[in-house]
N, C-alpha and C positions, 0 to 999 in steps of 0.2 A: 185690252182688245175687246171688241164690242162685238155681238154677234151678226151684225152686217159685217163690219170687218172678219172677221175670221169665216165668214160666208164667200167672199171676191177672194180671198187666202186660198182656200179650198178649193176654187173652180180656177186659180191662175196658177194653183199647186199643181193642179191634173191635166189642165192643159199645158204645163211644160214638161210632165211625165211622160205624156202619151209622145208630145216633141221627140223625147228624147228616147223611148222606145223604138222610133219610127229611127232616127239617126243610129239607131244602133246597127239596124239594117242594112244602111245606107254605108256604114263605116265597114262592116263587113263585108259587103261586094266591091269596095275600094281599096281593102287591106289596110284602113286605116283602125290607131282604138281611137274608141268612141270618145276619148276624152275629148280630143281637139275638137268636136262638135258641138259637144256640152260647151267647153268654155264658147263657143264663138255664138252658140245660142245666148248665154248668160250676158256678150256684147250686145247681141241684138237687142235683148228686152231692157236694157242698160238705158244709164245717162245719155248715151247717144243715139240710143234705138228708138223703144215705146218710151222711153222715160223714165224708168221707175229707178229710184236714188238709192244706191247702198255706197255707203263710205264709212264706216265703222269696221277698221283695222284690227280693234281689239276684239270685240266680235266674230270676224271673221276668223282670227288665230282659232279660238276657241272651236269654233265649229268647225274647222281644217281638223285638228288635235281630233276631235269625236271621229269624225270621219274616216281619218287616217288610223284610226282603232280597229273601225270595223273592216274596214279592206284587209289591213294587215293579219286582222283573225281570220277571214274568209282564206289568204294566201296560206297561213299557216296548216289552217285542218283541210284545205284541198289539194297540199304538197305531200305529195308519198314518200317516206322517209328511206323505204330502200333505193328510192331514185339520187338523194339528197346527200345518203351518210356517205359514200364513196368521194365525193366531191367538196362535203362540208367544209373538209380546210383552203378549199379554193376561193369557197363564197363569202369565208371569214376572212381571206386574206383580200379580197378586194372591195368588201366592206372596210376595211380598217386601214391598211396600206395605199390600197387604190383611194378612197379618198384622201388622205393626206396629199398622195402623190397630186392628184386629180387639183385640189384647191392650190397646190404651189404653182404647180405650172400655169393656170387662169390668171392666181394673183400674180406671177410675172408678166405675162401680157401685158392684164389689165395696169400694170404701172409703168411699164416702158414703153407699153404699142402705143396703149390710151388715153396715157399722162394720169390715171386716177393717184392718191396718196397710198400708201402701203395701206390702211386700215381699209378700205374699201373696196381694194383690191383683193386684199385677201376675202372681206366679204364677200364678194363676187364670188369666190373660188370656191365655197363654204356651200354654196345657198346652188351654187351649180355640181356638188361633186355626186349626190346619192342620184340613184336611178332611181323612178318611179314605180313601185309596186306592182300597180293596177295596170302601166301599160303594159309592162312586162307578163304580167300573169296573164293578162287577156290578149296578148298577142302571142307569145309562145306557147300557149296551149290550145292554139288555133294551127299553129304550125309541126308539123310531126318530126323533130329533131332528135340526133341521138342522146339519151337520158343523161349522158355527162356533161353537156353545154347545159340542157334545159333547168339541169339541180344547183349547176353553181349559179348560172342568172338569177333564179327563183332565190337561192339563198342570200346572193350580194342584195338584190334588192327588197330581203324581208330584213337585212339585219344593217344595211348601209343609212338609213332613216335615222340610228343612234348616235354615233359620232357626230352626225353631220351638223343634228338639229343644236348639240352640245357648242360645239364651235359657232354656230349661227346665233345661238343665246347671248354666249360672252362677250361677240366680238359686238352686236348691236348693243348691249349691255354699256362698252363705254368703258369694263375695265379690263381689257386685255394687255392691255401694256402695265398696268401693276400687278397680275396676276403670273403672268410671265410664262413661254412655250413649256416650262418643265412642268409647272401645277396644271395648264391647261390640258396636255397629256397625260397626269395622273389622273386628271378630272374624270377626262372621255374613257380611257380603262377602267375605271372604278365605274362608271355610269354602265357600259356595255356589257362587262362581266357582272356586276350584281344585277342589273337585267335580264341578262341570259339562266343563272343559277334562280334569279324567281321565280321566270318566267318555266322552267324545269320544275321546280319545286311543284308550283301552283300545279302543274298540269299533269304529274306524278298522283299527286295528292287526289286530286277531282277525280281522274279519271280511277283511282281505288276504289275510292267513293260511292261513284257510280255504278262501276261493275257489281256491288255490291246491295244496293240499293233497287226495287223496284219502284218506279214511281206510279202512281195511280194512271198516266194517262201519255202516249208517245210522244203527244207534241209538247210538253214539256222537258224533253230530253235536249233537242236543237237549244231551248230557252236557257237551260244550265249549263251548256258546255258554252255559250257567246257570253253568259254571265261570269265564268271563271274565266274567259282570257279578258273581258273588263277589269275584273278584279284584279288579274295580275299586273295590268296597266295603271288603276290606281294606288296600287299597294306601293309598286314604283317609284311610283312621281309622288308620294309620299314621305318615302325613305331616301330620294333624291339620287334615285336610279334612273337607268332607261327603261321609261314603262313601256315606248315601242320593241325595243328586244323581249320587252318582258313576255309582252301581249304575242309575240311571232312565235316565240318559243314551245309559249304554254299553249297556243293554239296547234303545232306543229307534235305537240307529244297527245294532246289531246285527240289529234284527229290522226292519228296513227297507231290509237290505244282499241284493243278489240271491245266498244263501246257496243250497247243496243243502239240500233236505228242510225248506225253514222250515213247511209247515205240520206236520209229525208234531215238528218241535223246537215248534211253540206251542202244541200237544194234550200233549208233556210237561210242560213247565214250568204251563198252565192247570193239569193234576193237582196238581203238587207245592204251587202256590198253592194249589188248594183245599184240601191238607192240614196246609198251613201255616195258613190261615187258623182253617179246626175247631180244630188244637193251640192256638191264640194265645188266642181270643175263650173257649173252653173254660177255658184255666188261667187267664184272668185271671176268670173268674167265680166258680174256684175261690178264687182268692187275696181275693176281694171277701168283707167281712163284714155280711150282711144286718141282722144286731143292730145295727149301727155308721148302719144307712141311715132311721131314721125320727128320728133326730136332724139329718137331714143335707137331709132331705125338703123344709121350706118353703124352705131357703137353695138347693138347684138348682132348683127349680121359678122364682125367682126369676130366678139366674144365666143359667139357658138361655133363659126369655126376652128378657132382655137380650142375650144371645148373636144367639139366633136375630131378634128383631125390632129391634134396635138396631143393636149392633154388627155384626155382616153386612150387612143394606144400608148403612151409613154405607163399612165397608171398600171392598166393591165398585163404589158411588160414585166411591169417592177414587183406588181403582184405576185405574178406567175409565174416568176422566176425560180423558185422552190419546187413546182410541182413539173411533172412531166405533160407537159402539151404541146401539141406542132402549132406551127405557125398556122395553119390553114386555123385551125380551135382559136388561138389570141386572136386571128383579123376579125373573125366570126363575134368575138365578145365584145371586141373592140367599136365594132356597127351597132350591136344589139344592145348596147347600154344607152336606152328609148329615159330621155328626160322627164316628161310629161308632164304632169300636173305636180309633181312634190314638191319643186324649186318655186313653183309661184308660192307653194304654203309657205315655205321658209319665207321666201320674201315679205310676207304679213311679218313676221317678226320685227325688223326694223322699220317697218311701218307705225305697227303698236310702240316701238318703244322711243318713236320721232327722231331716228338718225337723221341728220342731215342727208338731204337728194333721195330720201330713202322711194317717193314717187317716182322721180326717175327711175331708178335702180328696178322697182318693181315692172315699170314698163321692161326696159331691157327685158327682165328675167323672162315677161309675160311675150314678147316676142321671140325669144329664142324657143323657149317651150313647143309654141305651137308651128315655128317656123322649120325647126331641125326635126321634131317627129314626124311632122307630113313627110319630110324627105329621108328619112330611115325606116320606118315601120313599113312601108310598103313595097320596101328594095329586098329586105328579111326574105323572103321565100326565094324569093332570083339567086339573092348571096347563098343561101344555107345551100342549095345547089347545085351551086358553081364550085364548092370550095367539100362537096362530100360532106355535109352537116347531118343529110335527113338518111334514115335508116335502112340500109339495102331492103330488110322485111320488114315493115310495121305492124306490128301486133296492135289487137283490142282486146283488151280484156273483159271478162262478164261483167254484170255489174250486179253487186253479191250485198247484198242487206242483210240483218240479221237484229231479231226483238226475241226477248227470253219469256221462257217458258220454266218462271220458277216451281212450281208444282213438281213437275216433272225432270226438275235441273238438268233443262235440255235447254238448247236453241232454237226459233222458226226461220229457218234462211230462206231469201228472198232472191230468186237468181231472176233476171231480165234476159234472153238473147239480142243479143242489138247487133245490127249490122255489121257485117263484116268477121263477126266471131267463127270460128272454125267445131264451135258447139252446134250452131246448124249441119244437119242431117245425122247426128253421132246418136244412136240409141240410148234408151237408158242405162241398160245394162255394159254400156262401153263405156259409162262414165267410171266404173270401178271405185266408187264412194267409200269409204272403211265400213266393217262390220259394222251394224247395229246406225247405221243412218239413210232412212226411208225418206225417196221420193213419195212425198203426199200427193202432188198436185197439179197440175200442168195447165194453164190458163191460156186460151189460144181465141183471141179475138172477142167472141159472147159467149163461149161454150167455156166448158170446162171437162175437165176426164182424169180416171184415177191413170195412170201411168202403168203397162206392164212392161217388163223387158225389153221386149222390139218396141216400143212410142219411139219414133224419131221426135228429139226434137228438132224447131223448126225457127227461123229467123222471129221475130217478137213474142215468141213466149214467154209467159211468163212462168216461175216452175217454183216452189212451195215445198220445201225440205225441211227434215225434221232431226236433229244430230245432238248426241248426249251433248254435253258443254264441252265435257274433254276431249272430241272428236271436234268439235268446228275449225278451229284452226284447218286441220288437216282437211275436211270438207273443202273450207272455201278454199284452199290450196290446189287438190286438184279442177276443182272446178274452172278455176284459171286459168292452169295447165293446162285442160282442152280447148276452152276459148283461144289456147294462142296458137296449141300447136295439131288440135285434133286426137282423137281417138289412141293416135301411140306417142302421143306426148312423153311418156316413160321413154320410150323408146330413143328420144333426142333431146333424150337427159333436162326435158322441161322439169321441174318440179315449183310452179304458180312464183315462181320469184322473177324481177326484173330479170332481162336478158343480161349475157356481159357485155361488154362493148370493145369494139375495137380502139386501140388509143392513136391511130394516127389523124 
């Protein structure tokens, strides 16, 4: 690359950023994710748009893999685990069951409805079973639903990536029929579970590490915790694990570990994910060939609803048959399982490894994608609704930072008031802090002021605490507490943890 070239790189880099900045707007006053935009931009500037030629399958695997690292790290350290751990065996169950379920019933379809052969059939089912990440994380955490739908989605789709990709490998691979259903499921088990125990290990280990560790400078803190859930992702796919479980995992204990600086390390990693995601959904729109998609047109329109009204409730049925859920919770998950952008990555798969029809197939995939998320991501808030999804009270909680103060083996916590907190108008002295931890500091607008007892604070301030180390925990606890429920928080038995939930 010459530096004229990587000169037009740079200015057609930033001009499809700013694109896509601009679509992200657009996606949000529409209730759609932004993914569908990206890819339909990545058409536009495509073979059939301005012209510019991407058709390297193997290439694009690669940078799908990179991508899909950093989204899934972003998911993991911005999912709060006490939202998570109540529901955990729901999101495992329809990561692992749910897909199975999910790929049989497609690949019956796809061989009776469609006339495909079994092997491509089942492809199909494979390449269509895991939800997407990124639409999920950025559409349900735009929508205020109760924390036990929002923890098991967020979980099926940080840990459904593993199995899926597993079966997607073999069946393009060519030996599945020597390899036979019984090693293909020790396969995927052994892949998912040493994934998962790495991805633990790795992020047990780091974040020990770190709490112990001062570094010379903060913004290097964001740089080592996105560095270790790489790590645990290469370590993986080295030892011939699931380094995407790995990478969720160790992202998920990492970002739920009382770290310095975790909120400015999940404002970094949220950025790098949103760049990561424009790169991804973009080149694979580029690498889509439009000419290839109206041959391809009545067989997704087909497949997806099958996908969408079949096989998904049947999956989440079978999933969630063990666990206690009403029917109004399964219809709900049922719609909310948003395809998006992961099934085109898979689809790179047999592309790279030159399955027969495998361009076909990609169309299909890359039509259903954009075709069935237009029409469920934007129905979510109507459905969650209609069916009692979203929360009689919604709470906000403070938004609580904290950077060490080794000299002193104390903490600096960083409280924000944001909108809607129930911390506006509470005085200082009604925060009832534990002994021995001083509000320093109150930052309101351009001014600043030392804090006495009557200071009301006030909706954007900012407030500046100082708490031995053994006291922070308990700090930011109540702190919480008042954000959710006001000055007698005690009183209705808030103590800064999730609310319970009702289970109908």
């Amino acid at each position: 690359m010459t530096v004229d070239s990587l000169n037009v790189f740079l200015l057609a880099g930033a001009l499809v950023l700013i694109a896509a900045v601009i679509a992200v707007r657009v996606s949000v006053k529409l209730g759609l994710p932004s993914l569908v935009l990206y890819l339909l931009i990545g058409v536009a500037i495509g073979e059939s748009g301005l012209g510019i030629q991407f058709s390297d399958p193997e290439l694009a695997r690669s940078f799908a893999y990179a991508a899909l690292v950093i989204i899934l790290a972003e998911g993991g350290l911005t999912t709060h685990w006490d939202e998570v751990r109540p529901v955990f065996g729901i999101g495992m169950s329809l990561a692992t069951v749910g897909v199975v379920v999910s790929t049989a019933v497609v690949a019956v379809v796809g061989h009776y409805l469609l006339g495909l052969d079994w092997l491509p059939a089942i492809l199909l089912g494979a390449i269509f079973a895991p939800t997407d990440a990124a639409a999920v994380f950025s559409t349900l955490r735009r929508l205020p639903l109760k924390r036990r739908l929002s923890g098991a989605l967020e979980a099926e789709s940080g840990l459904n990536d593993a199995p899926a990709i597993v079966l997607v490998t073999i069946l393009s691979g060519g030996h599945a029929a020597d390899d036979g259903f019984l090693l293909i499921g020790a396969t995927v088990v052994y892949e998912l579970v040493g994934g998962a125990v790495l991805g633990y290990l790795v992020g047990r280990v780091g974040a020990a590490i770190l709490r112990r560790t001062a570094l010379p400078a903060s913004g290097l803190y964001p740089l080592v915790v996105l560095t270790l859930t790489v790590l645990a992702y290469a370590v993986g796919a080295f030892a011939h694990m699931s380094g995407f479980a790995a990478v969720y995992i160790a992202a998920l204990v990492l970002g739920n570990s009382h770290l310095p600086h975790r909120a400015a390390t999940r404002s970094f990693v949220e950025g790098l994910a949103w760049l990561a995601q424009i790169g991804l959904f973009v080149m694979l729109g580029l690498l889509s060939s439009p000419s290839d998609m109206p041959g391809a047109f009545v067989t997704a329109v087909v497949a997806g609803a099958a996908l969408t009204f079949v096989a998904r409730p049947i999956s989440v049925w079978a999933a969630t048959a063990p666990f206690m859920m009403s029917i109004r919770e399964k219809v709900f998950i049922s719609w909310a399982g948003l395809r998006g952008a992961v099934p085109v990555v898979f689809a790179t798969i047999p592309l790279a490894e030159g399955v027969e029809r495998a361009d076909w197939l990609f169309a299909v995939v890359f039509i259903v994608s954009v075709l069935y998320t237009l029409l469920q991501a934007p129905t979510l808030p109507w459905l969650a609704a209609r069916l009692g999804m979203v929360p009689a009270f919604p709470t906000r909680d403070a938004d609580v930072e904290s950077a060490p103060l080794e000299r002193l083996d104390a903490d600096l916590i960083h409280v924000r008031v944001p909108a809607g907190s129930k911390l506006h108008g509470v005085e200082v002295a009604e925060l009832r802090v534990p002994p021995g931890v001083g509000i320093a500091l109150i930052v309101r607008g351009d001014t600043s002021m030392v804090p006495g007892p009557r200071t009301k604070l006030l909706q954007g301030d900012e407030i500046l605490i100082v708490a031995p180390r053994a006291l922070r925990r308990a700090t930011e606890a109540r702190l919480r507490a008042v954000g959710r429920r006001g000055r007698l928080a005690g009183w209705f038995g808030e103590r800064g943890r999730p609310e319970p939930e009702d289970d109908d």
